[in-house]
C-alpha positions in Angstrom: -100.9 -15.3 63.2 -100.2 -11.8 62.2 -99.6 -8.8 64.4 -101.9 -6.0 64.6 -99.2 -3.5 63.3 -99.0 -5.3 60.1 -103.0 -5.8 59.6 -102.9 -1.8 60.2 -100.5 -1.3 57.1 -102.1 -3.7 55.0 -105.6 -2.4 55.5 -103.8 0.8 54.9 -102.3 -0.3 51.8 -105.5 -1.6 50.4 -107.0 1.6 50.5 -104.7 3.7 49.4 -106.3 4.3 46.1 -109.7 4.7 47.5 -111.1 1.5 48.4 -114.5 1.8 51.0 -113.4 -1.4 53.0 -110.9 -3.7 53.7 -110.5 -7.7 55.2 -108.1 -10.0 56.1 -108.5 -13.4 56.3 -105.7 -15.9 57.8 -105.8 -19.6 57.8 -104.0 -21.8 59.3 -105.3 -25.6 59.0 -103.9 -29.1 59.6 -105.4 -32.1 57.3 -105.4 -35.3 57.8 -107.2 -38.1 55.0 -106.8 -41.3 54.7 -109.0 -43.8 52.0 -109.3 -48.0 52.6 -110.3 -50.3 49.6 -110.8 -54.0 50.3 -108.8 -53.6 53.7 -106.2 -51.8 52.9 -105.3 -48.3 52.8 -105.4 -46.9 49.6 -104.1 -43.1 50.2 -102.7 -41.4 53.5 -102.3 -37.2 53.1 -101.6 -35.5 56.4 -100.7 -31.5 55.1 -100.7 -27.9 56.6 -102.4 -25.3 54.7 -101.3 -21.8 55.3 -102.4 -18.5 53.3 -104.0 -14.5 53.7 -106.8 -13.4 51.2 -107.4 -9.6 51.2 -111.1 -8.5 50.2 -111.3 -4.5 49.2 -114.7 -3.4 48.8 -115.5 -0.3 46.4 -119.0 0.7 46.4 -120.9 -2.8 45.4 -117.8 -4.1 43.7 -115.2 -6.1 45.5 -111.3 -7.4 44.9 -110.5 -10.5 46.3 -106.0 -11.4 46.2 -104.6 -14.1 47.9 -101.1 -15.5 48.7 -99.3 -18.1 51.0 -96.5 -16.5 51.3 -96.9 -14.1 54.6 -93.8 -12.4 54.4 -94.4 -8.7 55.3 -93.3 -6.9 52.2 -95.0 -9.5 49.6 -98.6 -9.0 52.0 -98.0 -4.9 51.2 -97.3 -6.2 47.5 -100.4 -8.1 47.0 -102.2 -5.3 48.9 -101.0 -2.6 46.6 -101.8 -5.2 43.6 -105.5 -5.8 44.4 -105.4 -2.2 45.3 -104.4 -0.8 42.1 -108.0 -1.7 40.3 -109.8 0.3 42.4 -109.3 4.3 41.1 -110.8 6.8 44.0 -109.3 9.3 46.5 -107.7 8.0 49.6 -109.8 8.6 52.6 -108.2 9.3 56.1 -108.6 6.2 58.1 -107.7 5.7 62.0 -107.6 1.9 62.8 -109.0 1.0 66.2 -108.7 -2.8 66.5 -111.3 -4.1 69.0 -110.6 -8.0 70.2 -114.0 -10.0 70.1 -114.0 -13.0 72.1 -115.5 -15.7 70.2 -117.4 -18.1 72.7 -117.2 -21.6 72.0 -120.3 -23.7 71.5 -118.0 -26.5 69.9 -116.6 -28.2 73.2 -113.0 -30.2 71.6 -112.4 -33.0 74.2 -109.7 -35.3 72.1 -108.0 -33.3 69.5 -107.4 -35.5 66.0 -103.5 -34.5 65.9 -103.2 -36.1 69.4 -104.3 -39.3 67.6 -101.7 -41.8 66.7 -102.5 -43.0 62.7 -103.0 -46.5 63.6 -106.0 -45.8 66.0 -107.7 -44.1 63.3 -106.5 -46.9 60.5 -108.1 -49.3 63.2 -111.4 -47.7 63.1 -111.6 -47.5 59.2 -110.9 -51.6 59.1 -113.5 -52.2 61.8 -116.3 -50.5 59.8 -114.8 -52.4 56.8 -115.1 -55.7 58.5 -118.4 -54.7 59.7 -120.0 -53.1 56.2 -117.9 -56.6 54.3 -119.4 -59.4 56.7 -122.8 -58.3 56.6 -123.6 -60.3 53.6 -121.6 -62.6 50.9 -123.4 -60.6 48.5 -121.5 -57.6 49.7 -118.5 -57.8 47.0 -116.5 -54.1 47.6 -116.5 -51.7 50.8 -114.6 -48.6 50.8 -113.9 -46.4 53.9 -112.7 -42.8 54.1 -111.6 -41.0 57.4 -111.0 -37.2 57.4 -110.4 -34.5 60.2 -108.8 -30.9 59.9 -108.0 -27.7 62.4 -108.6 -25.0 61.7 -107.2 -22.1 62.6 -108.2 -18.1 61.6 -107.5 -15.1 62.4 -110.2 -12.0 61.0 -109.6 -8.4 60.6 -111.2 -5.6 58.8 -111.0 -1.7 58.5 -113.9 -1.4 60.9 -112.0 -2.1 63.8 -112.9 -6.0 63.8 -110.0 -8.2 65.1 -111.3 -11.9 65.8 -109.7 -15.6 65.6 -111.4 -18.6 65.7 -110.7 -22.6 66.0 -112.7 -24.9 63.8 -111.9 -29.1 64.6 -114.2 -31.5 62.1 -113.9 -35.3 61.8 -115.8 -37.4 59.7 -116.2 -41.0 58.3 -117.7 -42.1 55.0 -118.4 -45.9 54.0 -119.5 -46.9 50.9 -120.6 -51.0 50.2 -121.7 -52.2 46.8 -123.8 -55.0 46.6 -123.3 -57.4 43.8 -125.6 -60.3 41.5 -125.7 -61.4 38.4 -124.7 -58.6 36.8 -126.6 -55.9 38.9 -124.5 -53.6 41.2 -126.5 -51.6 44.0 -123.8 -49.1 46.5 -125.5 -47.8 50.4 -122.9 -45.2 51.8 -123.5 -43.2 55.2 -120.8 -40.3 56.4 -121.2 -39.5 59.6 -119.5 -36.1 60.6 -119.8 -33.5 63.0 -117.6 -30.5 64.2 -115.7 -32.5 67.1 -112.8 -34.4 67.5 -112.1 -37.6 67.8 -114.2 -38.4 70.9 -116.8 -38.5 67.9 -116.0 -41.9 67.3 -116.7 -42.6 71.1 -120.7 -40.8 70.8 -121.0 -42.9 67.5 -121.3 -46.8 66.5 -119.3 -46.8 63.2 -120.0 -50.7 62.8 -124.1 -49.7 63.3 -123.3 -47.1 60.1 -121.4 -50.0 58.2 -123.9 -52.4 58.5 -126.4 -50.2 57.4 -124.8 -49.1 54.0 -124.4 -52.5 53.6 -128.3 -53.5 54.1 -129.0 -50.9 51.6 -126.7 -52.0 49.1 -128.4 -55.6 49.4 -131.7 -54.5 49.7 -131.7 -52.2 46.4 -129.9 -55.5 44.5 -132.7 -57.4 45.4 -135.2 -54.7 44.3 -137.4 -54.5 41.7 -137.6 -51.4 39.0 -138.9 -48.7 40.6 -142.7 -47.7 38.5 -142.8 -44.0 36.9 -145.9 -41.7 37.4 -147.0 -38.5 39.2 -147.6 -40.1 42.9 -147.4 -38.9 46.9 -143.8 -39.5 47.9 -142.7 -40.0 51.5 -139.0 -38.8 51.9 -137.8 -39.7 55.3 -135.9 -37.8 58.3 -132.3 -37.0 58.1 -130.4 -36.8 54.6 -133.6 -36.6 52.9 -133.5 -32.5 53.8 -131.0 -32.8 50.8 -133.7 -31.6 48.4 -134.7 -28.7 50.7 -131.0 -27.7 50.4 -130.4 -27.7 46.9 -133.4 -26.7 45.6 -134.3 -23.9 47.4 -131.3 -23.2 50.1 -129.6 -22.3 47.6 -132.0 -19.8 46.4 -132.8 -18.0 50.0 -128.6 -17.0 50.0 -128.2 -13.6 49.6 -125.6 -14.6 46.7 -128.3 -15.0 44.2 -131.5 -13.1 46.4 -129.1 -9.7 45.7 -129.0 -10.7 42.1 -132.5 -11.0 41.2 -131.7 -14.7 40.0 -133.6 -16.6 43.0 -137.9 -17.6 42.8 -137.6 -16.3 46.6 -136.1 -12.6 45.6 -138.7 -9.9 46.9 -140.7 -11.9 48.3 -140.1 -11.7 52.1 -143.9 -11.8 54.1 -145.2 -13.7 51.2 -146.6 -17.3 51.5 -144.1 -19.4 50.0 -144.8 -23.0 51.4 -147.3 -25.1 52.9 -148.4 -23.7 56.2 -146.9 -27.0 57.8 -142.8 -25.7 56.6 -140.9 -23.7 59.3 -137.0 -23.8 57.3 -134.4 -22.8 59.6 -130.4 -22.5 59.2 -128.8 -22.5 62.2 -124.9 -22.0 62.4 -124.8 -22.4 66.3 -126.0 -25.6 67.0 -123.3 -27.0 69.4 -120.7 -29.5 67.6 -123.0 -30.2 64.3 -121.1 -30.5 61.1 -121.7 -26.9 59.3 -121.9 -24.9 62.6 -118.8 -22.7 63.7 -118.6 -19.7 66.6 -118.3 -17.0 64.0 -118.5 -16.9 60.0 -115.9 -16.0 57.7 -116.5 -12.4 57.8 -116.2 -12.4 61.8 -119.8 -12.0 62.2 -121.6 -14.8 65.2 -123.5 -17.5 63.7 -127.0 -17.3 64.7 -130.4 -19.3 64.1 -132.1 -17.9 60.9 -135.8 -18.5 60.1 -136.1 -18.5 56.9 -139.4 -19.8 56.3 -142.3 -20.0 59.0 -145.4 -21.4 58.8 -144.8 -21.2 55.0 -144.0 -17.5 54.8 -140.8 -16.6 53.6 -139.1 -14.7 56.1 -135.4 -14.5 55.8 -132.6 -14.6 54.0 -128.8 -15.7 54.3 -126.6 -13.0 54.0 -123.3 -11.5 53.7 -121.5 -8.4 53.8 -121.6 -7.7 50.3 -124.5 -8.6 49.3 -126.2 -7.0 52.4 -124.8 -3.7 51.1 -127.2 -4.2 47.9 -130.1 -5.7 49.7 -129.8 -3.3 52.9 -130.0 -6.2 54.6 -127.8 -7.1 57.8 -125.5 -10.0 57.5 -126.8 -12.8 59.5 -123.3 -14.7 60.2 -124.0 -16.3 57.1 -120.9 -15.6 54.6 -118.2 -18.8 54.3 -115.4 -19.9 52.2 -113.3 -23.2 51.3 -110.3 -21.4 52.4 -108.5 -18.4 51.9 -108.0 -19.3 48.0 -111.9 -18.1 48.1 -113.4 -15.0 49.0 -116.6 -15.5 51.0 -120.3 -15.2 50.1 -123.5 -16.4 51.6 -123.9 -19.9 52.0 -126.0 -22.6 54.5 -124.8 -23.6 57.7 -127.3 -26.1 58.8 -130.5 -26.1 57.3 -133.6 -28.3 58.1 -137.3 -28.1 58.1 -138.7 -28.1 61.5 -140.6 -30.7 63.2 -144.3 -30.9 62.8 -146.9 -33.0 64.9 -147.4 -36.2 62.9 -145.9 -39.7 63.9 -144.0 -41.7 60.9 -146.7 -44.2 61.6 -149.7 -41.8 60.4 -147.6 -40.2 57.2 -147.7 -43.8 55.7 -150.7 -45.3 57.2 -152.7 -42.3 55.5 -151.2 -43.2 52.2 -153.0 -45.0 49.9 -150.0 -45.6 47.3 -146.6 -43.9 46.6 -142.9 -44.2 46.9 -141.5 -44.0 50.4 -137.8 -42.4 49.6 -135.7 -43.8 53.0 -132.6 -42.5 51.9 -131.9 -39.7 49.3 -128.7 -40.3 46.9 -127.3 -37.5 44.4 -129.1 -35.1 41.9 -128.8 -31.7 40.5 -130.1 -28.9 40.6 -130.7 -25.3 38.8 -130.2 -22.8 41.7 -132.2 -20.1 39.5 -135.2 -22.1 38.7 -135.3 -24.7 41.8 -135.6 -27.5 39.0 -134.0 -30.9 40.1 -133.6 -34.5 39.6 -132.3 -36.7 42.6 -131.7 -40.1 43.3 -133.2 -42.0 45.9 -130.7 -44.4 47.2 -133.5 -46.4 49.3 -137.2 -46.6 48.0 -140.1 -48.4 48.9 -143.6 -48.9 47.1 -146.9 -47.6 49.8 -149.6 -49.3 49.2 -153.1 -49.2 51.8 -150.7 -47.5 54.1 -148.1 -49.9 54.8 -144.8 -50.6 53.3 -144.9 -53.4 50.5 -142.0 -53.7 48.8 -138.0 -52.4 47.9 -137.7 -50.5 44.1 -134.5 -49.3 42.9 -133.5 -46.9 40.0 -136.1 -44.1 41.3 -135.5 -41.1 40.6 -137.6 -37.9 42.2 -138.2 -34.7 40.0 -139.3 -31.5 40.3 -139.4 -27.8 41.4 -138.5 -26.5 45.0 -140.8 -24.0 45.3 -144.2 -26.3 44.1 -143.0 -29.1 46.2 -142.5 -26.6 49.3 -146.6 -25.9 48.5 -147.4 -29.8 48.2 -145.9 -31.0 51.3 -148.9 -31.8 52.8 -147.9 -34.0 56.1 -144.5 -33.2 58.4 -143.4 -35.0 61.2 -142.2 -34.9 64.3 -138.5 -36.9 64.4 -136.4 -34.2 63.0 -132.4 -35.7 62.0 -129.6 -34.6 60.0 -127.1 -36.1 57.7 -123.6 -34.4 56.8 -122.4 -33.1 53.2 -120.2 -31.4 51.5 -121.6 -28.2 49.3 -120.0 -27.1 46.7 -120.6 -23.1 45.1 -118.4 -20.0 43.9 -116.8 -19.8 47.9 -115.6 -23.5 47.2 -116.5 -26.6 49.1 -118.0 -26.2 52.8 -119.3 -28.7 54.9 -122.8 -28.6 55.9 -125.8 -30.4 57.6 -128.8 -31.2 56.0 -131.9 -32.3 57.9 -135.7 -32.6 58.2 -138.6 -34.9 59.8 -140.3 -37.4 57.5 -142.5 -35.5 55.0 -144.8 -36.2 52.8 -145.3 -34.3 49.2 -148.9 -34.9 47.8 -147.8 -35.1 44.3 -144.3 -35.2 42.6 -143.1 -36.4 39.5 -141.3 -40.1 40.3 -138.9 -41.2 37.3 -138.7 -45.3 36.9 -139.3 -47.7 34.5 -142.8 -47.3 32.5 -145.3 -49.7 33.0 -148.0 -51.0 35.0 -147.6 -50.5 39.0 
């Protein structure tokens, strides 16, 4: 992508006025997206992405330049340019360039550029037909198919020299259920970091039909009752909350800053003694996984909270430097348009030993949250307010009836304390997260919990 003898001048160049560290980052990526409404497709974008970012460290402070245009004398340019705010002396510097070899956990059997258009057309209208026949009451589908490669190359003033390949595919259908008025939307997006023998391990019309019995069971649905109540939030997606409202605040981009609930506080009892979180980057084809992060550094399996003690963070160069704190393969990016930070990979709660069976069977009442919609979140104090896109009234521990419009609020760090039953069918769902290093996918995932208390937003009245 670039030879080593023009990393070497670069690196040079971008320490010429005294800069303590230098990286390159090369990308190289090939996009393909297409969108169907009502059958037919919408929008086709297949593009190539191509671009260097050079990060300068100086002490805690950092420079971050970019450019797509790798021609060798504009590179030195930008070099000098980001450079230039840095004022030190020049230190002596003797580049060594070692060549890791990345092993691949992400095995690549059917590469999406190898796939003719129309196959992948095809499979978009069979989950259409799949997600529009389910019901008359069904009234709009849309389905969205995505896959990239890509491509980097790594190099820093330490002697690292590393490329990588990254392939990621995934499908997203959204059905909205329609009467009298009332419109109710299900959506599932499977995704994972494979290629298109995905779609051979998967049953797209199974994940149609399903956003599609949501839709009509949440049109159906009665209002959804406020009140302070247990709530049941079920395997998979529902690890959303843990994500947002206090992933977020265990990355070392906010930890370093003093701005997270979970800053200092590593050995301290943060949870209920039934939470082990874990963010694990190396789990073999999942969505948010890769072979090495964007700083070059292995992805690795980071407990973050055991037995409800918080015992790690996620972090990147930078903000290791402040924290003394090693990176733990940790630091991503969008592209190189964004200089990396700390951010999740895949993050879950662990299993635990109860059966889905006994978490609602010991429930006198409360809202069973099946599938978890949007929210948002303040990173700093772990407030939120999400969605749930599936709910369900417990009553004398069995499942009574659908609600729509609920709404789950709260704090990340009390409901970590209240989760008083976890259990033992651990699942993921696929996102997109969005901070300051752009938009990166990511898994979430958890058993079924329950939480013993939590504020549940509906329509006041009687239950």
């Amino acid at each position: 992508m670039l030879n080593k003898s023009l990393i070497e001048d670069i690196i040079n160049t971008a320490l010429s006025t005294g800069g303590d560290f230098a990286e390159i980052f090369v990308e190289d990526r090939y996009n393909t997206s297409l969108l169907l409404i009502g059958g037919k497709i919408e929008n086709a974008m297949t593009g190539r992405d191509y671009g260097v970012g050079i990060r300068i460290f100086k002490g805690f402070n950092s420079i971050y330049v970019y450019t797509n245009n790798s021609n060798r004398d504009n590179l030195l340019k930008i070099a000098k340019e980001g450079a230039m705010a840095i004022k030190g002396n020049k230190k002596d510097l003797v580049l060594d360039f070692t060549d890791y070899r990345v092993s691949n956990n992400h095995l690549i059997k059917i590469m999406p550029s190898t796939v003719d258009k129309s196959r992948k057309v095809d499979l978009m209208k069979k989950a259409y037909h799949a997600a529009k026949n389910y019901d008359d009451i069904i009234s709009q589908v849309t389905v969205s198919y995505g896959d990239y490669e890509q491509n980097v190359l790594i190099a820093n003033s330490e002697g690292l020299y590393v490329e990588d390949k990254r392939v990621r595919t995934r499908a997203g259908i959204s059905s909205v259920a329609s009467k009298d008025g009332e419109m109710q939307t299900g959506f599932f997006g499977p995704g994972a970091h494979m290629g298109f023998e995905f779609y051979d391990i998967i049953d797209i019309e199974k994940y149609a039909r399903e956003s599609s019995r949501i839709a009509k069971t949440m049109v159906y649905a009665e209002q959804c009752p406020s009140g302070k109540i247990p709530v049941i939030i079920d395997n998979g997606f529902g690890g959303v909350i843990f994500h947002e409202a206090c992933g977020h605040g265990l990355e070392a981009s906010s930890v370093a800053k003093g701005l997270s609930v979970f800053s200092g506080k590593i050995g301290e009892k943060v949870a209920s003694d039934l939470v082990t979180a874990i963010d694990d980057g190396t789990i073999p084809n999942a969505w948010g996984s890769q072979n090495i992060d964007d700083e070059g550094t292995k992805t690795r399996k980071n407990v973050l909270i055991e037995n409800g003690i918080l015992k790690g963070y996620m972090v990147d160069k930078l903000n290791g430097m402040k924290m003394n704190a090693e990176p733990t393969g940790s630091s991503r990016r969008q592209s190189y348009k964004f200089a990396p930070t700390s951010r999740m990979t895949n993050t879950y709660i662990a299993n635990g030993k109860s059966t889905k069976e006994e978490i609602i069977s010991n429930t006198e009442y409360g809202l069973y949250a099946k599938y978890m919609g949007g929210g948002s979140v303040n990173t700093t104090t772990g407030d939120f307010n999400f969605a749930v896109m599936e709910g369900y009234i417990v009553r004398n521990g069995k499942i009574e009836k659908p609600v729509r419009g609920a709404t789950l609020i709260g704090n990340g760090l009390d409901v970590l304390k209240k989760i008083d039953m976890v259990g033992n069918n651990v699942d993921h769902g696929q996102g997109m997260c969005g901070a300051s290093s752009g938009s990166i996918p990511t898994n979430v995932g958890q058993p079924i919990i329950r939480v013993e208390s939590m504020t549940v937003g509906g329509r006041k009245g009687d239950e």
